[in-house]
N, CA, C and O atoms as a Tripos MOL2 file, in Angstrom:
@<TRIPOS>MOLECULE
protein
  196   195    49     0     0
PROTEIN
NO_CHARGES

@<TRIPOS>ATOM
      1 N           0.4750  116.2420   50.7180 N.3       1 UNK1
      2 CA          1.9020  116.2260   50.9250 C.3       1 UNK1
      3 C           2.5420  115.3030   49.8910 C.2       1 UNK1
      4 O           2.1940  114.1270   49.7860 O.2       1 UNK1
      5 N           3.6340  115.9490   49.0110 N.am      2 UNK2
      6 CA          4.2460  115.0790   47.9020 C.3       2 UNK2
      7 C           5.5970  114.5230   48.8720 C.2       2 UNK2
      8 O           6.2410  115.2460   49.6330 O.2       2 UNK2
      9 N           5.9070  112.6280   48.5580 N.am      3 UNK3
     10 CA          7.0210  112.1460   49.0010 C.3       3 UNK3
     11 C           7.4400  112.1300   47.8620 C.2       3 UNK3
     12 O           6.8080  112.5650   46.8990 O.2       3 UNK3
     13 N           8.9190  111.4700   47.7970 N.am      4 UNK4
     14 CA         10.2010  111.1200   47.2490 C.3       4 UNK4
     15 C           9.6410  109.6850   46.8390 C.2       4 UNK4
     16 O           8.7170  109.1530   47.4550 O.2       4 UNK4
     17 N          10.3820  109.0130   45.5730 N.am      5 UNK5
     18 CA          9.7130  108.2810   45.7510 C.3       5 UNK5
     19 C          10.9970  107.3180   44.4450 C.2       5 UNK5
     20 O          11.1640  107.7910   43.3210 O.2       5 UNK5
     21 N          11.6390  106.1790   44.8380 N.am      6 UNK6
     22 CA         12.5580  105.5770   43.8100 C.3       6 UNK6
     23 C          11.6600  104.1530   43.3880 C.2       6 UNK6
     24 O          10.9320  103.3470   43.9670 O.2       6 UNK6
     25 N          12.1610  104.3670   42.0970 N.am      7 UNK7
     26 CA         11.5060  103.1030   41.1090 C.3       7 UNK7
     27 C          12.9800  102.5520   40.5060 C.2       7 UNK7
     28 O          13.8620  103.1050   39.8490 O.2       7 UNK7
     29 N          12.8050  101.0930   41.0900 N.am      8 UNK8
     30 CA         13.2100  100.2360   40.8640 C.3       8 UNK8
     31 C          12.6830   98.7050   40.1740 C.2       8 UNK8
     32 O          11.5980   98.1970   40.4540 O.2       8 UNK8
     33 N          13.6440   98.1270   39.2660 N.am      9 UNK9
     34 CA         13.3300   97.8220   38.3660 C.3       9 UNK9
     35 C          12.8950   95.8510   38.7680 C.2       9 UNK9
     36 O          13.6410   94.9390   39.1230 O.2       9 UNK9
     37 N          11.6240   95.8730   38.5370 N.am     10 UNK10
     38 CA         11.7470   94.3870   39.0070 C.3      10 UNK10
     39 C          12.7740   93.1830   38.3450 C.2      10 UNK10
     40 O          13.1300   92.2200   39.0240 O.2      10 UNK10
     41 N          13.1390   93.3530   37.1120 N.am     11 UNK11
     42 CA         13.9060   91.7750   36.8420 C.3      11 UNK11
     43 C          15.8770   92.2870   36.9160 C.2      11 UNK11
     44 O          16.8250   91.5140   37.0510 O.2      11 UNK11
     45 N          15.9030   93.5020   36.7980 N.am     12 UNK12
     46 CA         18.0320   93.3710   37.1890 C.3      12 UNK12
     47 C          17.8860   94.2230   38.3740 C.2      12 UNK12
     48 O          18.7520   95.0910   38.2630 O.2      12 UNK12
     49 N          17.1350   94.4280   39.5910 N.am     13 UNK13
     50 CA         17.1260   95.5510   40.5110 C.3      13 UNK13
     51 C          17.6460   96.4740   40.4620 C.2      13 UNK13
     52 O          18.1310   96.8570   41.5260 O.2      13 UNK13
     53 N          17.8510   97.3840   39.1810 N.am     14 UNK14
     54 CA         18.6060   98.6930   39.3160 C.3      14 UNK14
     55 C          17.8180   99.9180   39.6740 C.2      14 UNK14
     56 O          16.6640  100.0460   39.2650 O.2      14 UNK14
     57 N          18.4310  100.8720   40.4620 N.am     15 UNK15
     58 CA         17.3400  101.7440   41.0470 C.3      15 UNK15
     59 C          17.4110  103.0380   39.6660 C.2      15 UNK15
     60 O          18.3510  103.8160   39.5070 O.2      15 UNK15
     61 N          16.1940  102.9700   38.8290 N.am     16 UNK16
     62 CA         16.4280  103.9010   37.5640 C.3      16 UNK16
     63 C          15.7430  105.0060   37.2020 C.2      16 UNK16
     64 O          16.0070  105.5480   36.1290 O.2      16 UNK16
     65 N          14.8480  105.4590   37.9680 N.am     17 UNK17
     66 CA         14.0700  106.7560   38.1360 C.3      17 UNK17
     67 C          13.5520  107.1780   39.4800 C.2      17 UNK17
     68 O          13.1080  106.2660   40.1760 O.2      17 UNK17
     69 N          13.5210  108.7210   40.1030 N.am     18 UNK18
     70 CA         13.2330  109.3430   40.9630 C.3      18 UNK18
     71 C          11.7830  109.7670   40.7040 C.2      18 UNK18
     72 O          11.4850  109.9190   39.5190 O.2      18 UNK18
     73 N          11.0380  109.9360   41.4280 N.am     19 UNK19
     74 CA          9.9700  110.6260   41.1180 C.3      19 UNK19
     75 C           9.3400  110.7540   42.3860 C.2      19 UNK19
     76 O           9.6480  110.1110   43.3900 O.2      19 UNK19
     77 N           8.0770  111.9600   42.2630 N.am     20 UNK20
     78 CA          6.8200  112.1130   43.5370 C.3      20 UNK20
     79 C           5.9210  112.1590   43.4630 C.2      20 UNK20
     80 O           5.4190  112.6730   42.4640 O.2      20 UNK20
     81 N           5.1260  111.6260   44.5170 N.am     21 UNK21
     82 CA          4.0340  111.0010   44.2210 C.3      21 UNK21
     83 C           2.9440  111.6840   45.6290 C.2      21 UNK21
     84 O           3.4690  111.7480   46.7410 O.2      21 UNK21
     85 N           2.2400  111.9090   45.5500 N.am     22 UNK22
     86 CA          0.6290  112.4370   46.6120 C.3      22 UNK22
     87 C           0.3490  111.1970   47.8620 C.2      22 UNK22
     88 O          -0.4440  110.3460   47.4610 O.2      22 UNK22
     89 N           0.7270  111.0220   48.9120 N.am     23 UNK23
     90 CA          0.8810  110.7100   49.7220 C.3      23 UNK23
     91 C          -0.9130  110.4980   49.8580 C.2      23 UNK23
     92 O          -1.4900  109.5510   49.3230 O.2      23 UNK23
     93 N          -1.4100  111.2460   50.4270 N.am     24 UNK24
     94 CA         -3.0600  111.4160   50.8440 C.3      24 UNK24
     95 C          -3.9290  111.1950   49.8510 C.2      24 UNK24
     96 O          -5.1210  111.0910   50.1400 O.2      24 UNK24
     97 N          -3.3440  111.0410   48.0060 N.am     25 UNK25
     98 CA         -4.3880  110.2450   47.5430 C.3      25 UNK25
     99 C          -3.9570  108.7010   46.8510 C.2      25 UNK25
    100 O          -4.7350  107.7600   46.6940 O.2      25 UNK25
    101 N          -2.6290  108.7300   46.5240 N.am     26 UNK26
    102 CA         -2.1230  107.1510   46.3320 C.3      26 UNK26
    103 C          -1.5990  106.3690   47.5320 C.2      26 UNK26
    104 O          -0.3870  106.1890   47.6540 O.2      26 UNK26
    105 N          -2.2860  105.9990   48.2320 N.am     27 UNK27
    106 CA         -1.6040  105.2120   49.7650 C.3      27 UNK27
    107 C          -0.8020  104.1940   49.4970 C.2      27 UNK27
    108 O           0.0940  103.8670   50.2750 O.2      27 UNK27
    109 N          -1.0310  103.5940   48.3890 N.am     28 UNK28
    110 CA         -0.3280  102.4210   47.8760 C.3      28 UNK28
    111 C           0.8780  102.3340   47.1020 C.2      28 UNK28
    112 O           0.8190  103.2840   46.3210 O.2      28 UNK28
    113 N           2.2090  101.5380   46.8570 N.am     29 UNK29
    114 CA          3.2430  101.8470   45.9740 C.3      29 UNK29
    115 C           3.0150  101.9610   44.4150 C.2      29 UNK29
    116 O           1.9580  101.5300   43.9550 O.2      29 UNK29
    117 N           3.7730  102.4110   43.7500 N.am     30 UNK30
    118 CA          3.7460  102.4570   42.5030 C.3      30 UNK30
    119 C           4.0410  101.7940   41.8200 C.2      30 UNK30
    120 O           4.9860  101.0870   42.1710 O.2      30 UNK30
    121 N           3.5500  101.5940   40.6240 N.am     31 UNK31
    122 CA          3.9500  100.3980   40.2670 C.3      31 UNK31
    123 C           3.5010  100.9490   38.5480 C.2      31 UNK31
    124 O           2.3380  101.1330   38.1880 O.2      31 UNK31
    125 N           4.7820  101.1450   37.6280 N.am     32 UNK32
    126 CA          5.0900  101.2110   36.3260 C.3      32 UNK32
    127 C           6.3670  101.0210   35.2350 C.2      32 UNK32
    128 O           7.5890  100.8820   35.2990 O.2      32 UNK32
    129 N           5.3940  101.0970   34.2650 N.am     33 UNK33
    130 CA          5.8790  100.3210   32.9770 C.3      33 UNK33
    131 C           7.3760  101.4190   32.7010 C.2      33 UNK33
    132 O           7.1010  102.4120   32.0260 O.2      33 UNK33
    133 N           8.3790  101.3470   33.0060 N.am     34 UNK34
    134 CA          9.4580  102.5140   32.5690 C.3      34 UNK34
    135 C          10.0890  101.5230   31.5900 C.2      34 UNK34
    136 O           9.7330  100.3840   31.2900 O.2      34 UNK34
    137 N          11.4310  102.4850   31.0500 N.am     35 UNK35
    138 CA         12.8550  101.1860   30.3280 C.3      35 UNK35
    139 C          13.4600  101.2410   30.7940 C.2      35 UNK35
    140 O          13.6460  102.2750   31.4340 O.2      35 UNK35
    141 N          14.1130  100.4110   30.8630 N.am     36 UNK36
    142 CA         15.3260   99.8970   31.6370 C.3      36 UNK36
    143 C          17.0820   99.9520   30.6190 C.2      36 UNK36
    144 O          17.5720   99.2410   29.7420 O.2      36 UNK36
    145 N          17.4930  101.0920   31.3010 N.am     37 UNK37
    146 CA         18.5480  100.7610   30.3590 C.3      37 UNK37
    147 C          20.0770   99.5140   30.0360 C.2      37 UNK37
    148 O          20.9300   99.2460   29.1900 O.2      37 UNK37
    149 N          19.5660   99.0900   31.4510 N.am     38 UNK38
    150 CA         20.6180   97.5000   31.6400 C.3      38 UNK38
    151 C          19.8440   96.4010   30.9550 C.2      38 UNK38
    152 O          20.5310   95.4320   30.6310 O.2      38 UNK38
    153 N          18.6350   96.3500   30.6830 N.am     39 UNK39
    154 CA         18.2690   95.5370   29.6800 C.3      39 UNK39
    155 C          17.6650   95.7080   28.5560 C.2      39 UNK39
    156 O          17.3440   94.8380   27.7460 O.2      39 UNK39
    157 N          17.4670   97.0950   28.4860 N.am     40 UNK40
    158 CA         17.2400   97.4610   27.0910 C.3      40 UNK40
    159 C          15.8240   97.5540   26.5230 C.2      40 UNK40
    160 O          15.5780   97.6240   25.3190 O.2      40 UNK40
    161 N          14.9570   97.5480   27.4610 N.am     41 UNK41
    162 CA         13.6590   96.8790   27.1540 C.3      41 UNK41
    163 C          12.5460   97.7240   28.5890 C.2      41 UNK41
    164 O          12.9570   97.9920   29.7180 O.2      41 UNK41
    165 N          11.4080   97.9250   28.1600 N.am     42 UNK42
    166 CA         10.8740   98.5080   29.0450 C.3      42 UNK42
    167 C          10.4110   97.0530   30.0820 C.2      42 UNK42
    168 O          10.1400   95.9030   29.7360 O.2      42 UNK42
    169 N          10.4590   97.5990   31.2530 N.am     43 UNK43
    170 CA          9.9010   96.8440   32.4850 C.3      43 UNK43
    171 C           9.0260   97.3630   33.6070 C.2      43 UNK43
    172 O           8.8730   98.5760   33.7500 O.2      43 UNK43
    173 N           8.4010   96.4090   34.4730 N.am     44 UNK44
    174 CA          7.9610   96.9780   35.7050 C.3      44 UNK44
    175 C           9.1130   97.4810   36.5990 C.2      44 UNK44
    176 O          10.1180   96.9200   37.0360 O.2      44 UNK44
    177 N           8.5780   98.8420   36.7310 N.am     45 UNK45
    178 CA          9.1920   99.2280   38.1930 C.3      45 UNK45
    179 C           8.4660   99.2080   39.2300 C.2      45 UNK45
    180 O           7.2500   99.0620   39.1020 O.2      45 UNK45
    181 N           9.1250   99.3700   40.6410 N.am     46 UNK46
    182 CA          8.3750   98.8240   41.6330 C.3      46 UNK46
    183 C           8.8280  100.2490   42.5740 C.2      46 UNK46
    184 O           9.8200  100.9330   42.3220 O.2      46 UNK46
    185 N           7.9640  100.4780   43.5760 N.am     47 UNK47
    186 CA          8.4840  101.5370   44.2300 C.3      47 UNK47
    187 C           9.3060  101.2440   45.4370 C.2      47 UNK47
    188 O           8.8420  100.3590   46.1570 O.2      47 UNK47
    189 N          10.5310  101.8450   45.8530 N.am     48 UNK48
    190 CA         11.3230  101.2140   46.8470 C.3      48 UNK48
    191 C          10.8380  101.3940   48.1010 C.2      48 UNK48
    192 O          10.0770  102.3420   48.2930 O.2      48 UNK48
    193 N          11.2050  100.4800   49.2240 N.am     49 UNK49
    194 CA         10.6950  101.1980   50.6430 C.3      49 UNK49
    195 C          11.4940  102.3270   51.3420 C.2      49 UNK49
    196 O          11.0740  102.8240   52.3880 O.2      49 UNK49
@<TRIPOS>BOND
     1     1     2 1
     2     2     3 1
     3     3     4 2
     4     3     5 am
     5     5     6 1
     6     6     7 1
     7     7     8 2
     8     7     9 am
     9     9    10 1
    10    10    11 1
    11    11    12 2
    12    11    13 am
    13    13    14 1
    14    14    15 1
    15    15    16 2
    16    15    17 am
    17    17    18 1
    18    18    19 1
    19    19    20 2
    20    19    21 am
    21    21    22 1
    22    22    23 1
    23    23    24 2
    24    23    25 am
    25    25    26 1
    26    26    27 1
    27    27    28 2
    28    27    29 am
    29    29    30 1
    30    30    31 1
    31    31    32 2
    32    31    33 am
    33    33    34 1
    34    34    35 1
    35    35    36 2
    36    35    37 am
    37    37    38 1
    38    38    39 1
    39    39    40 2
    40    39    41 am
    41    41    42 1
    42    42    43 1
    43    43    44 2
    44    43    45 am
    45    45    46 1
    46    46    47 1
    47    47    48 2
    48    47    49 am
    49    49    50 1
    50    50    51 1
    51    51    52 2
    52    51    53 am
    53    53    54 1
    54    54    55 1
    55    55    56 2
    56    55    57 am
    57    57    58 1
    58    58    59 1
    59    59    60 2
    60    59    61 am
    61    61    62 1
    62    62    63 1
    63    63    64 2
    64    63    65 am
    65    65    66 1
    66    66    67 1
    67    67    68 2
    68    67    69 am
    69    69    70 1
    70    70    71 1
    71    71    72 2
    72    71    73 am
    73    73    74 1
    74    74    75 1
    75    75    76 2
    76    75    77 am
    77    77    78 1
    78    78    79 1
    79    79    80 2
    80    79    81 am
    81    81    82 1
    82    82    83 1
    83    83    84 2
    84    83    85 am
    85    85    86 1
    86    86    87 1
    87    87    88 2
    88    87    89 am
    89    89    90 1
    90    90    91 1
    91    91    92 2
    92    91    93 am
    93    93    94 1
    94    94    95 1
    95    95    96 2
    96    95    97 am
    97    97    98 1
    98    98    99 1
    99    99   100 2
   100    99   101 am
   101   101   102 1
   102   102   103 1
   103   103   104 2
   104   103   105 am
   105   105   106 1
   106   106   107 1
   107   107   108 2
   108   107   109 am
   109   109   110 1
   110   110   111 1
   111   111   112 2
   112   111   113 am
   113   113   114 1
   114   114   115 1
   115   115   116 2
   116   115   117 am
   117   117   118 1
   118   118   119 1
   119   119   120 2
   120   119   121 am
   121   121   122 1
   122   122   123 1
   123   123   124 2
   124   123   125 am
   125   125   126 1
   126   126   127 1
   127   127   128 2
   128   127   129 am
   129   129   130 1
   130   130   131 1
   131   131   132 2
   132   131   133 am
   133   133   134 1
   134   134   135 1
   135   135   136 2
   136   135   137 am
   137   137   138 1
   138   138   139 1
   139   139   140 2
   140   139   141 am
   141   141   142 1
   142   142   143 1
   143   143   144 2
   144   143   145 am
   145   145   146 1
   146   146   147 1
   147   147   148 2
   148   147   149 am
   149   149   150 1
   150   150   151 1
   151   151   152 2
   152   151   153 am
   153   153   154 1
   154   154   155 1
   155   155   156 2
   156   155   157 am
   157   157   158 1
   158   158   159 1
   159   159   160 2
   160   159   161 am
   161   161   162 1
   162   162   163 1
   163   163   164 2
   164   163   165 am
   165   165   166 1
   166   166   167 1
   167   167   168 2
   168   167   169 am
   169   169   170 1
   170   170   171 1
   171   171   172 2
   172   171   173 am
   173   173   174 1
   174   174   175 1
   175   175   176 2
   176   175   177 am
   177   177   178 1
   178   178   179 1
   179   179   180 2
   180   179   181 am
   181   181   182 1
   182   182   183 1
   183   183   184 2
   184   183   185 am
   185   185   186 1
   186   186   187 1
   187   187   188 2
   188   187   189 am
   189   189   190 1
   190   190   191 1
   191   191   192 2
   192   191   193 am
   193   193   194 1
   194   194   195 1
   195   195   196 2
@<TRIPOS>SUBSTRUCTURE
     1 UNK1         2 RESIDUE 1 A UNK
     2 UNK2         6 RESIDUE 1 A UNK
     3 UNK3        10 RESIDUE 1 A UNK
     4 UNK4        14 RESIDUE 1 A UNK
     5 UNK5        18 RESIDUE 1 A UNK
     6 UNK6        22 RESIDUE 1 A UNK
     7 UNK7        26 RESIDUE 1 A UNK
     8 UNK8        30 RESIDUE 1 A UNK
     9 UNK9        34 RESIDUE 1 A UNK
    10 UNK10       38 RESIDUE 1 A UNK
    11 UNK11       42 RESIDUE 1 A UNK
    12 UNK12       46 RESIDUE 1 A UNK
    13 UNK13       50 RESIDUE 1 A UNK
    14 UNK14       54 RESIDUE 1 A UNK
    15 UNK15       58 RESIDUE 1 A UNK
    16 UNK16       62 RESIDUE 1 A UNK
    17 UNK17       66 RESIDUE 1 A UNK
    18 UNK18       70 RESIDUE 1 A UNK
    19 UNK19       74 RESIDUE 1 A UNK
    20 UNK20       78 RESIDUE 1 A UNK
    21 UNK21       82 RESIDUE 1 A UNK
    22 UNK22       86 RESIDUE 1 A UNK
    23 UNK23       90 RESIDUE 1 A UNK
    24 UNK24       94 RESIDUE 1 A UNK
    25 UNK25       98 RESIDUE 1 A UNK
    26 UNK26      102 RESIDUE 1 A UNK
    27 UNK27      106 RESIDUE 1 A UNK
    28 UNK28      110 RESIDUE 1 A UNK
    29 UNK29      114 RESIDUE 1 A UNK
    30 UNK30      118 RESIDUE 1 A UNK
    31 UNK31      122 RESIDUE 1 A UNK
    32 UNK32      126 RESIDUE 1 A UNK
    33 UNK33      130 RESIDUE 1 A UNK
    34 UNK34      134 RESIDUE 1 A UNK
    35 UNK35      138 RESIDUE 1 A UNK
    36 UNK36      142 RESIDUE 1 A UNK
    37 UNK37      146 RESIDUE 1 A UNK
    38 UNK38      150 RESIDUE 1 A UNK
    39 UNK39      154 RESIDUE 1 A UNK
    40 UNK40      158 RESIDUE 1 A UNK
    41 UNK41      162 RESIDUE 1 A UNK
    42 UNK42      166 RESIDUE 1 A UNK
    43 UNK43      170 RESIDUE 1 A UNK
    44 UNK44      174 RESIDUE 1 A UNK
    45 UNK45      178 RESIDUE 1 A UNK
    46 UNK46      182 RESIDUE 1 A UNK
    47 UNK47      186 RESIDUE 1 A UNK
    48 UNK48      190 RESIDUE 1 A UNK
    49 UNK49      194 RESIDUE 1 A UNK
């Protein structure tokens, strides 16, 4: 089963990409390198609850 899934940006909290992700084989949040366009610079995103 694919969820919904928002990535948000750890250092200005802007919520900056949608994406989905496999429920039954990643149990855990996501956690990647995107850019950020309020700072200009790629960062960790974090997956929202």
């Amino acid at each position: 089963m694919r969820a919904q899934a928002i990535l948000k940006c750890t250092e200005c909290g802007m919520e900056n990409y949608h994406t989905s992700r496999n429920k039954s084989i990643h149990q855990e949040r996501m956690e990647v390198t995107k850019y950020c366009p309020k700072d200009r610079k790629h960062t960790l995103h974090k997956e929202k609850k």
